[in-house]
N, C-alpha and C positions, 0 to 999 in steps of 0.2 A: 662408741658414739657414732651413731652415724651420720655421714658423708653429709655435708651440706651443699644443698642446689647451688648450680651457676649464678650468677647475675643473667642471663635472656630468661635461662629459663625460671627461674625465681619470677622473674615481672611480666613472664608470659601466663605464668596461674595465676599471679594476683589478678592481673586483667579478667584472666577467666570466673575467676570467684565472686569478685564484682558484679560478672553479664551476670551468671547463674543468681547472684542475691537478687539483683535488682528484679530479675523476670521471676522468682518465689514470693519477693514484697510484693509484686503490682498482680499477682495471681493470687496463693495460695492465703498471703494474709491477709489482705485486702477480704476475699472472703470468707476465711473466719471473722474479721471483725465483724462486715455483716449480718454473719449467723448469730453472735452472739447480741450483738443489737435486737436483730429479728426475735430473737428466743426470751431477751427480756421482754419485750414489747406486748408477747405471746402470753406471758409468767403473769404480767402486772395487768395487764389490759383485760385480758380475754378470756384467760382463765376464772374469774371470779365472777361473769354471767353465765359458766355453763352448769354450775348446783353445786350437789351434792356429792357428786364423781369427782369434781373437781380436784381433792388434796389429793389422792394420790396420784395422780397426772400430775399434779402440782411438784409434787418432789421427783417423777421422773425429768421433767422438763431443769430443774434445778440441779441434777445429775448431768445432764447431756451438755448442761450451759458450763458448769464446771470441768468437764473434761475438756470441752471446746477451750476455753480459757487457759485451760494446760497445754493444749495445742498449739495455742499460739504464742506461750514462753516459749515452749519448747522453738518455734517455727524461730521465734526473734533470736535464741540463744543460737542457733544453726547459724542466720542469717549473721549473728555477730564473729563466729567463728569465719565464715566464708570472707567476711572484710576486713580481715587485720591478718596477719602472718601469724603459720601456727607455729604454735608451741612444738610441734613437735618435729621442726627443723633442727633443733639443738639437743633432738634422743629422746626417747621412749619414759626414760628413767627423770631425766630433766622435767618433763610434760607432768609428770606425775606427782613429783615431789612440787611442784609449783599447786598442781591440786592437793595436796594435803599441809600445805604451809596455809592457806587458805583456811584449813579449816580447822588448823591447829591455832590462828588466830582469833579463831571464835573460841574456843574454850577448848576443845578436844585432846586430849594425851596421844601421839601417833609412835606407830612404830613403822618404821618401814624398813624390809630386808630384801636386800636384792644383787643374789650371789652367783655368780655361773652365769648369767646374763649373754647372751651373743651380742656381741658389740655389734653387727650388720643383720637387719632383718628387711624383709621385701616389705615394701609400703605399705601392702595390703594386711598384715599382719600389725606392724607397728599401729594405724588407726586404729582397727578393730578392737587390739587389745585396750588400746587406750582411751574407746568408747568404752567395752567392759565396763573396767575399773572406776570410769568417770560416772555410770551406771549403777554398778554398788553404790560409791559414795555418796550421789544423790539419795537413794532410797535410805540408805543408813540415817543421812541429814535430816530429809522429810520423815523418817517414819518411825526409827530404830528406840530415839530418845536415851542415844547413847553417850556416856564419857569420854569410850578409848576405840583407838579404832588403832587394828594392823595389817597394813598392805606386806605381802611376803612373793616374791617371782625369783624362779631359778628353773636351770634345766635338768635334767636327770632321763637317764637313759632314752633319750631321742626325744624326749617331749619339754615343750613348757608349762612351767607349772605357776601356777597365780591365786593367793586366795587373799580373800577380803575377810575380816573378821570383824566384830562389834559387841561392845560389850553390853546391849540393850535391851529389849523388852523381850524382842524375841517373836517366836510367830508359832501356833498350832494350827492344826488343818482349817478349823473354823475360823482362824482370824484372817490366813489365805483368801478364806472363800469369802469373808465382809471384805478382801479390799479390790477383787473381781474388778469394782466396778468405778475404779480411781487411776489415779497414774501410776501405783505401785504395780500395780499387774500390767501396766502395759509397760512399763518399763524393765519387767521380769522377760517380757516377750521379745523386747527390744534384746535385751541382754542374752540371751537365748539361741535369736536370730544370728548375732555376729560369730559365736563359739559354733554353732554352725557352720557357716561362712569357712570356718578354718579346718574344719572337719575334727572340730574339739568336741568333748563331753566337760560336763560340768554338775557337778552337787552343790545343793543350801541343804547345809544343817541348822537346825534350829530349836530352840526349847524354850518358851515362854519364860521371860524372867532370865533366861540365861543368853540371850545371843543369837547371834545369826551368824553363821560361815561360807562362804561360797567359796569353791574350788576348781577351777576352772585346769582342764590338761589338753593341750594341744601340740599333736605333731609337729615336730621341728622340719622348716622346709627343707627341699632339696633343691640346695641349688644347681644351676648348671643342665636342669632337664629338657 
């Protein structure tokens, strides 16, 4: 379990997470809402004196208004994380199983195995992983159309190891490329970016009908360098 903050410094980030929401709500979502005001406006108004071209400009602009849209759950969900104390002040392990109790109260069968675990990891590690995993389970929710889901993390010869599994629809190369242009693929990129971040690799396996697995392996830090 790791170390829980001070009390200064505990209510010195909460302060900070507050500045940071407040100046993302009066910037970043403020104008998404705009856009996507602007975009219907565009959709319902304007598009339907310009002819014949019209429908398929019609369904680009219906894409772009939909992703913006997800933009700004996405941006609200962030901003809700920055204003409340995180979860993952009480462990890595804690943060996660609160995410899968969640979704084990919607219906889902969960497994979760998490053995060898380093009880102390640097912060920058604990987030990242715990966007990961927070990253599968989204897409699995949104997309998978699955029963069971199993989270599994442990260490083995200098690395950590983490996979997400689901027992759902599954994906082939052409289903990848139809969802290009949603928030499945950008949250593939998001997920991506953080395994990066750590100087991990990662695989999705996958077979229509059978499932999806992501396997994420990341160097265990060194401390003390």
């Amino acid at each position: 379990m790791l170390d829980v903050l001070d009390s200064p410094t505990r209510l010195a980030q909460e302060a900070e997470r507050r500045r940071i929401a407040r100046e993302l709500h009066d910037g970043v979502v403020q104008s998404l809402i705009a856009l996507i005001a602007d975009l219907e406006y565009f959709r319902t108004r304007c598009l339907p004196t310009i002819g014949q071209t019209s429908h398929e400009f019609a369904e680009k602009v219906e894409t772009w208004q939909e992703l913006a849209r997800e933009s700004l759950t996405s941006m609200r969900q962030a901003l809700g994380s920055l204003r409340k104390p995180s979860e993952l002040d009480l462990g890595l392990e804690y943060a996660i199983q609160i995410m899968l109790a969640k979704l084990r109260d919607l219906g889902y069968s969960i497994v979760f195995e998490c053995d060898d675990w380093p009880d102390v990891l640097p912060l920058e590690y604990v987030s990242n992983i715990y966007y990961i995993v927070r990253e599968a389970l989204t897409n699995i929710y949104k997309h998978a159309k699955a029963s069971s889901i199993k989270v599994s993390m442990f260490s083995f010869e200098g690395h950590l190891h983490l996979s997400v599994a689901d027992d759902g629809i599954g994906m082939t190369s052409q289903s990848v490329a139809a969802y290009a242009c949603n928030g499945y693929h950008q949250g593939l990129i998001g997920l991506h970016e953080r395994v990066v971040l750590l100087n991990g690799q990662h695989t999705i396996e996958s077979m229509q009908g059978r499932g999806t697995r992501l396997d994420v392996a990341i160097p265990l830090p060194c401390f003390g360098e």
